[in-house]
C-alpha positions as CSV (number, residue, x, y, z in Angstrom):
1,X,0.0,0.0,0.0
2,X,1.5,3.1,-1.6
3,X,-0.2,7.0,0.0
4,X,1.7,9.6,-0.9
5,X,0.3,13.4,0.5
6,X,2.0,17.0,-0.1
7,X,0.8,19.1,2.8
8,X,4.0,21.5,3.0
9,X,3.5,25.0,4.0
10,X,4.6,26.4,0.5
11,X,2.7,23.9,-1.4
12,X,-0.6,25.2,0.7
13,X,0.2,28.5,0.4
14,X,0.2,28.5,-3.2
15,X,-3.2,26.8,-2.8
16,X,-5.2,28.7,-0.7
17,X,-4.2,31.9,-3.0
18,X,-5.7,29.9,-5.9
19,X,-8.6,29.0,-3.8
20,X,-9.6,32.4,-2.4
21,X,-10.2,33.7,-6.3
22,X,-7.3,35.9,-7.1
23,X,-6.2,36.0,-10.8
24,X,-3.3,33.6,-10.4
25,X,-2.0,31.0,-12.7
26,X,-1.4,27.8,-11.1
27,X,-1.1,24.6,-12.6
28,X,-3.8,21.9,-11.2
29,X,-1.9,20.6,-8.6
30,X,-1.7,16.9,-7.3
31,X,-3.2,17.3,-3.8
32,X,-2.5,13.0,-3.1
33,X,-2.1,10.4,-4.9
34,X,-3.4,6.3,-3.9
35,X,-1.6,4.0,-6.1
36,X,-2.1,5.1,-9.8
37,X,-5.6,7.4,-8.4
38,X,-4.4,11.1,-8.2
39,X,-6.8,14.3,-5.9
40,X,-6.3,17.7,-7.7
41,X,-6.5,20.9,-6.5
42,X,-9.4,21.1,-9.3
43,X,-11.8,18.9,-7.5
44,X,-12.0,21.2,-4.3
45,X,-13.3,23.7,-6.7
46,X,-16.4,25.6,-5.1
47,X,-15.5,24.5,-1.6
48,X,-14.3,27.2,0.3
49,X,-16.6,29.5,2.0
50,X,-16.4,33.6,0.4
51,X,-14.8,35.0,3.5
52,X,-12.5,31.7,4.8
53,X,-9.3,32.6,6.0
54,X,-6.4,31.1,5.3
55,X,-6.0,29.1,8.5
56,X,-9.5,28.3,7.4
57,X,-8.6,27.1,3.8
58,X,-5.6,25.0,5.5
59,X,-7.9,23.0,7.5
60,X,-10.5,22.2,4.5
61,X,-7.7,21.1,2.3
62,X,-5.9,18.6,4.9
63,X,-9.2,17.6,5.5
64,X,-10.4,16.9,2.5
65,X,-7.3,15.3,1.2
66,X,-7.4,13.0,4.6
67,X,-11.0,11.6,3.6
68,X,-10.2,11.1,0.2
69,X,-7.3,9.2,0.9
70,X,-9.0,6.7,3.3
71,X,-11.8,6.4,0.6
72,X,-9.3,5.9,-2.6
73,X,-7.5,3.0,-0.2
74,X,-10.9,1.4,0.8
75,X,-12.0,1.2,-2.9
76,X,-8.4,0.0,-3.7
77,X,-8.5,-2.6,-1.1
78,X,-12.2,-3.9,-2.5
79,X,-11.1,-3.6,-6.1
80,X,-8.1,-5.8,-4.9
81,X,-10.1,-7.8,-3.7
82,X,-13.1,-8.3,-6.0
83,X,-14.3,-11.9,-6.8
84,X,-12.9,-13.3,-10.4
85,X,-16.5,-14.4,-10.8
86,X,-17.9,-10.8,-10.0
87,X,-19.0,-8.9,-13.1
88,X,-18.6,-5.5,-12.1
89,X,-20.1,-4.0,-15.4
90,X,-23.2,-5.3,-15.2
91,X,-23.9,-4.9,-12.0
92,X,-23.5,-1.3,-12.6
93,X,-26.1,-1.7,-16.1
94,X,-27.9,-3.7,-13.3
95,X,-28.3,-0.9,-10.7
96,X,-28.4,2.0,-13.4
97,X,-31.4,0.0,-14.9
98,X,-33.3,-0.4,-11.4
99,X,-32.1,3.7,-10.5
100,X,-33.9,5.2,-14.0
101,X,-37.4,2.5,-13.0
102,X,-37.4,3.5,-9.8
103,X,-37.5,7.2,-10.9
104,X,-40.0,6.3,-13.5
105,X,-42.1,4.9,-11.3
106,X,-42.0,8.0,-8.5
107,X,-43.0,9.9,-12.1
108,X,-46.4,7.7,-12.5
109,X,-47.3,7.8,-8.7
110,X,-47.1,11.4,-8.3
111,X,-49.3,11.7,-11.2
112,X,-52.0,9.0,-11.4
113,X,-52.0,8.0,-7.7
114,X,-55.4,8.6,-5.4
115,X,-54.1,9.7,-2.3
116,X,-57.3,10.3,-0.8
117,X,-59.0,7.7,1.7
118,X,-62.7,8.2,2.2
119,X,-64.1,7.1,6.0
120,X,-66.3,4.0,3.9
121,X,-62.6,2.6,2.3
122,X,-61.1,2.9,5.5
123,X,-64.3,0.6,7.2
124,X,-64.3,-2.0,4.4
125,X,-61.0,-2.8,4.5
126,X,-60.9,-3.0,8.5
127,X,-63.9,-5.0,8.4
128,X,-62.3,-7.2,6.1
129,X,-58.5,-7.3,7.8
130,X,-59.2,-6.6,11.5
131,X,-57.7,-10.0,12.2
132,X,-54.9,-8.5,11.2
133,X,-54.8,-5.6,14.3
134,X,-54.6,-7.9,17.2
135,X,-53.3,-6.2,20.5
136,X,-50.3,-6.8,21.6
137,X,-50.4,-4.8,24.7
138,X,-53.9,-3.3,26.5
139,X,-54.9,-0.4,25.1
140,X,-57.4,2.8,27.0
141,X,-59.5,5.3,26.8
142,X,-59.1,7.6,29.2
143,X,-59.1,11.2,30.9
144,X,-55.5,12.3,32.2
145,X,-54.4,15.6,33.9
146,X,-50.9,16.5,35.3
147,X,-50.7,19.7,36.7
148,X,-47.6,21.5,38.7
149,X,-48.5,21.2,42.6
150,X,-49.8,23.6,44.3
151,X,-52.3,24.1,42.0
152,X,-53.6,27.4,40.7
153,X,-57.6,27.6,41.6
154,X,-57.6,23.8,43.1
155,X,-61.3,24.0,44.3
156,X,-62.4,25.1,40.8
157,X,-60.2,22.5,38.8
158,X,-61.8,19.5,41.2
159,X,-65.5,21.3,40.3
160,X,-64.6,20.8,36.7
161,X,-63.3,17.4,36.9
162,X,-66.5,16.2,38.7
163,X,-68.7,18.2,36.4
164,X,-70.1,16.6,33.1
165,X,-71.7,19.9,31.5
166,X,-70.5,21.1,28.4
167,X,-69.8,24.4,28.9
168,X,-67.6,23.0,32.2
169,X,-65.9,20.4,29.4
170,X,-64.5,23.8,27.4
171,X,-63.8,25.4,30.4
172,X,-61.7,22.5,32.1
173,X,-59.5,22.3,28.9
174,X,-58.9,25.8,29.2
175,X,-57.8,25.5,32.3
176,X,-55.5,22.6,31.0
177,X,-54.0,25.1,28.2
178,X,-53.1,27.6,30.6
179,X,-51.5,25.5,33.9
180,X,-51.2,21.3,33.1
181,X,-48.1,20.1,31.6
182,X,-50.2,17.3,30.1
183,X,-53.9,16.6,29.3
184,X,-55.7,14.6,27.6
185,X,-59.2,15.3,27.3
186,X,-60.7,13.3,24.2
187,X,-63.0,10.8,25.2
188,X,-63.1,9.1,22.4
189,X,-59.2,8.7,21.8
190,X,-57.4,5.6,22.4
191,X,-54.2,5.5,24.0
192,X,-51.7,2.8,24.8
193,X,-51.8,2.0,28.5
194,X,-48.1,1.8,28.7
195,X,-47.9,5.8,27.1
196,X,-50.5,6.4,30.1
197,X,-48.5,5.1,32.6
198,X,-45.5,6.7,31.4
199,X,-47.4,9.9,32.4
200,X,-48.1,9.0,36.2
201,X,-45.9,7.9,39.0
202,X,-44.0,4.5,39.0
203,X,-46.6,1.1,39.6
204,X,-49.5,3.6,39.7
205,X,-51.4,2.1,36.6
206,X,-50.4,-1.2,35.5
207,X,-52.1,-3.7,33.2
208,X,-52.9,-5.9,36.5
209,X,-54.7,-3.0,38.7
210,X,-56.1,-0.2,35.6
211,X,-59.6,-2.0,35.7
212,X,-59.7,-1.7,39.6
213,X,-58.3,1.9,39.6
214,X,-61.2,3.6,37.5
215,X,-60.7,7.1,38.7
216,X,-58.5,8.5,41.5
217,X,-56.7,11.4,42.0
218,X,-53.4,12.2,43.8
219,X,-50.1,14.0,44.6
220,X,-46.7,13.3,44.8
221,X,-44.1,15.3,43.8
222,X,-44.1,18.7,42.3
223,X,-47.4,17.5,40.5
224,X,-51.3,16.4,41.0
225,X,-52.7,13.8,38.6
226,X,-56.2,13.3,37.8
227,X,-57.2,10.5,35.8
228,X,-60.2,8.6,34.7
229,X,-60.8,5.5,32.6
230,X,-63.7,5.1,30.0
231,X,-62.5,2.2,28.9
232,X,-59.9,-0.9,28.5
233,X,-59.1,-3.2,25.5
234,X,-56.8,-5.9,26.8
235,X,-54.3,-7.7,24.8
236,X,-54.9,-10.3,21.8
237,X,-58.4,-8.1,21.5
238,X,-59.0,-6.8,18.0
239,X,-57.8,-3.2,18.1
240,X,-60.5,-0.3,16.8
241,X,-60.5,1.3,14.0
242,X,-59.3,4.6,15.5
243,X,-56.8,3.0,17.5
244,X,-55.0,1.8,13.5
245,X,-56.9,4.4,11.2
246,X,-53.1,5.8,10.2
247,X,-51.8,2.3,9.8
248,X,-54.4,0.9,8.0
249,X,-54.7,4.1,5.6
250,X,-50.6,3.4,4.7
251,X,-51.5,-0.1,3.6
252,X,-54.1,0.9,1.6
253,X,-52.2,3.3,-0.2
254,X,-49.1,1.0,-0.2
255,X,-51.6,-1.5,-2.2
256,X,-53.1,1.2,-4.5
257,X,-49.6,2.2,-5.4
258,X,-48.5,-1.6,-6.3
259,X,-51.8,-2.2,-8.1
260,X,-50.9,0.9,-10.1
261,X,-47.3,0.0,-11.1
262,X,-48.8,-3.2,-11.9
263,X,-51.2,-1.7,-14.6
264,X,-48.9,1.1,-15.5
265,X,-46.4,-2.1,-16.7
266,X,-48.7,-3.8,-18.7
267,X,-50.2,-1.3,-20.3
268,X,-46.7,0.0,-21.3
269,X,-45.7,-3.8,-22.0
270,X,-49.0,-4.2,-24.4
271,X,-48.3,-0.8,-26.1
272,X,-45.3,-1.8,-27.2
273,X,-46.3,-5.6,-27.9
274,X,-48.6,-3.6,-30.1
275,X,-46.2,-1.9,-32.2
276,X,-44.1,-4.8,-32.7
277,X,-41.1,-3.7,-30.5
278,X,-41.3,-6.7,-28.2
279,X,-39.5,-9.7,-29.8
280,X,-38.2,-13.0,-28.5
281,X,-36.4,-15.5,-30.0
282,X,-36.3,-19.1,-27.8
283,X,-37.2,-21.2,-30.8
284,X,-34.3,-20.0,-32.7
């Protein structure tokens, strides 16, 4: 293994005035060379910033030439190294080939694909694959609020936690907005039981105890929690359709798009079948 690099002060200084844009001839210097593979002072071109110092161009050139030279020996080393058996060229045809179809095929499913997923799709096809959305860990929906201890307006935060009223609902999550570091105050969201505990102190909700601790509040800490379960879906249940609405609509976009490429190939393969540009020979 053969690395040959010209850092010299002179050599550098010559450099960086040819890098910093004055109207100087230079000659395109050999930076390093790896074997036979040579850097020039010509590839740096465009990489120094408008107002770099010198001290500044020094460091970008030894750096530059120090990654390059570990690069050059690595592909040396593999080239060295490559299989008799390995046909280089065309695995390069091979990658080039699957490189332009994969860009071709971007091309057709930013222009033909149906991105949108109506409420009705997104039922049919859970109806039809909910086997698929088994828990693997419970699942809740719940009411959760952690708010800094001692509380601003206690008395009237416990009023509109008890309350069920409307106009108490909007009031309690503006509460929430202005003084808890976490709420959550959708009843109709589902949650993953381990995310809730996450939220509480250590052991307070577990999978064991959530169904006998339906509502409790407490303090420990800096904070208060309040909390309050609507309901629990244990594990190996079938999960809702709210709980996997995002996963489910990524599938059925994921199968739109393959059905598409799928059509967009044959129709492509038949329009040229068509016009006589498709021709095999195996009986020859």
């Amino acid at each position: 293994m053969r690395i040959s690099i010209w850092a010299a002060v002179g050599c550098l200084s010559i450099l960086l005035l040819s890098c910093s844009g004055e109207e100087q001839a230079t000659e395109d210097r050999v930076l390093a060379r790896v074997h036979q593979k040579e850097l020039r002072l010509s590839e740096l071109d465009g990489m120094f910033p408008v107002n770099a110092t010198d001290e500044d161009s020094t460091l970008i050139i030894q750096a530059f030439i120090n990654r390059w030279s570990r690069d050059a020996i690595l592909q040396w080393e593999a080239e060295r190294n490559l299989p008799a058996d390995l046909n280089i060229d065309r695995l390069v045809r091979d990658y080039r080939a699957s490189l332009v179809s994969s860009h071709y095929e971007q091309v057709l499913v930013s222009l033909r694909l149906d991105s949108a997923v109506s409420q009705d799709q997104l039922l049919e096809y859970y109806e039809t694959n909910k086997g698929q959305y088994q828990l693997e860990r419970p699942i809740v929906r719940c009411l959760l609020i952690r708010v800094p201890y001692p509380l601003e307006d206690e008395e009237s935060l416990q009023t509109l936690w008890n309350n069920g009223k409307i106009t108490d609902t909007m009031a309690l999550e503006n509460y929430c907005e202005r003084f808890a570091e976490v709420s959550l105050l959708q009843p109709d969201a589902w949650y993953s039981l381990d995310d809730i505990a996450a939220q509480l102190p250590d052991g307070t909700l577990t999978a064991g105890n959530v169904n006998a601790k339906r509502e409790f509040s407490l303090q420990e800490g800096g904070f208060r929690y309040y909390f309050r379960l609507l309901e629990v879906k244990p594990r190996l249940e079938i999960a809702p359709l709210s709980y996997v609405e995002d996963q489910a609509r990524k599938v059925i976009l994921h199968n739109r798009k393959r059905e598409l490429l799928d059509e967009a190939r044959e129709e492509i393969f038949d329009r040229e079948l068509r016009r006589n540009n498709i021709e095999t020979f195996t009986n020859r």
